[in-house]
ZAZA-682702 format. One record per residue (C-alpha): x, y, z; residue in one letter. Coordinates in steps of 0.1 Angstrom, whole numbers, padded with zeros to 4 digits, always signed. Layout:
BEGIN
XYZa
...
***
This chain:
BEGIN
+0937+0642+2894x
+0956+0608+2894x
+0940+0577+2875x
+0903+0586+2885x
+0890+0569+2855x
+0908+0541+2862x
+0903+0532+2899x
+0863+0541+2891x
+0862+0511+2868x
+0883+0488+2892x
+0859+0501+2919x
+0827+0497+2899x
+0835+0467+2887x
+0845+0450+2921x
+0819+0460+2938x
+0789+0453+2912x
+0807+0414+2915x
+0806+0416+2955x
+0774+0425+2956x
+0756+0407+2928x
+0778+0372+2946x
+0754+0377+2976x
+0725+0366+2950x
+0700+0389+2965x
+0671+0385+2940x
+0658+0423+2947x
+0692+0438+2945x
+0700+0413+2917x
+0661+0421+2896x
+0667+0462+2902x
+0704+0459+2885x
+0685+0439+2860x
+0662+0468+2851x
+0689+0495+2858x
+0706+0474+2825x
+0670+0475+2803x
+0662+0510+2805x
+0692+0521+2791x
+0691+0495+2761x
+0674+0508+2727x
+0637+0514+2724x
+0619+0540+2714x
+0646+0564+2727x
+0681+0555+2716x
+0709+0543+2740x
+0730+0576+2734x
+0698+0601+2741x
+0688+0580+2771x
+0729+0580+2785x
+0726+0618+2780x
+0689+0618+2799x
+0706+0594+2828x
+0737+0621+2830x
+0710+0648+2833x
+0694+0632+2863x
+0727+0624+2876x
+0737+0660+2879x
+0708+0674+2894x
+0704+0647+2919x
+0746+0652+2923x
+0756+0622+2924x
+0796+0620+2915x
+0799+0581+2906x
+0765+0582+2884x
+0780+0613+2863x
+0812+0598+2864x
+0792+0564+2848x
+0771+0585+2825x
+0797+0602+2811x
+0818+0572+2801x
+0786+0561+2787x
+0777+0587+2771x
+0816+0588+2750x
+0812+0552+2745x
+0776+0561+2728x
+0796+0587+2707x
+0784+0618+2725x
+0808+0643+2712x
+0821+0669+2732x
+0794+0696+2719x
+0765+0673+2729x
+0780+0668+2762x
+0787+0705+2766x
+0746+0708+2758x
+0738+0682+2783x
+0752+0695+2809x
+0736+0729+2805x
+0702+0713+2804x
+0717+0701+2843x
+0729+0734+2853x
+0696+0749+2842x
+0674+0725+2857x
+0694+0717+2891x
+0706+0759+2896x
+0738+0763+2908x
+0747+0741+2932x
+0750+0716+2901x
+0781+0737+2893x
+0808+0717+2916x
+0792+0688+2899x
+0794+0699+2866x
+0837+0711+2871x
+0836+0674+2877x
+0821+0658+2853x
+0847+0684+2832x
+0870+0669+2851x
+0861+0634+2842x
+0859+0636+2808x
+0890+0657+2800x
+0907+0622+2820x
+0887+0601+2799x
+0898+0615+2769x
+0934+0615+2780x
+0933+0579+2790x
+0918+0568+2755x
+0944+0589+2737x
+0974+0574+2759x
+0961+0536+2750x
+0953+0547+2713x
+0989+0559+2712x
+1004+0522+2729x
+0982+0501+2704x
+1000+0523+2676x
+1033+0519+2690x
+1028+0483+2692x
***
């Protein structure tokens, strides 16, 4: 699988800075409210990361799970609540979610691997 989480962080993050430098104000106000809706309201951050990853599966795309399920862990999502989101995509979306959801497995098997190799170097160090 290689460092997937990795290089989509290095990727994301690079790329958000290219295009936010070209200080396109549409481009910049749509990030802008991409940010809001998933602050608190009425709906927490974690249930509205878990909606986000919902629509990200059934509209299949790979770098929006990917994003969603880091934010999801970093909301404290456990692996059962995942598990459940995801069947709420596979039911909505049909089958052809299913290459998307072996992903998103994928991903977050990595993502716990990578957070348990740097837990293990801070304890070392």
């Amino acid at each position: 699988m290689g460092n997937r989480v990795e290089e989509f962080q290095s990727f994301r993050t690079k790329m958000n800075d290219r295009i936010l430098s070209a200080d396109n104000r549409a481009i910049k106000r749509f990030f802008g409210v991409d940010t809001l809706t998933y602050e608190p309201g009425k709906l927490n951050a974690k249930t509205k990361e878990m909606l986000g990853l919902v629509a990200s599966m059934v509209l299949r795309c790979d770098d929006c799970i990917a994003y969603h399920v880091m934010q999801c862990k970093q909301e404290g999502v456990t692996d059962e609540e995942m598990f459940e989101t995801f069947s709420v995509a596979l039911t909505v979306g049909g089958s052809i979610v299913i290459p998307h959801l072996r992903r998103a497995v994928a991903f977050l098997d990595e993502l716990h691997e990578t957070s348990t190799k740097t837990e293990t170097a801070k304890s070392t160090t």
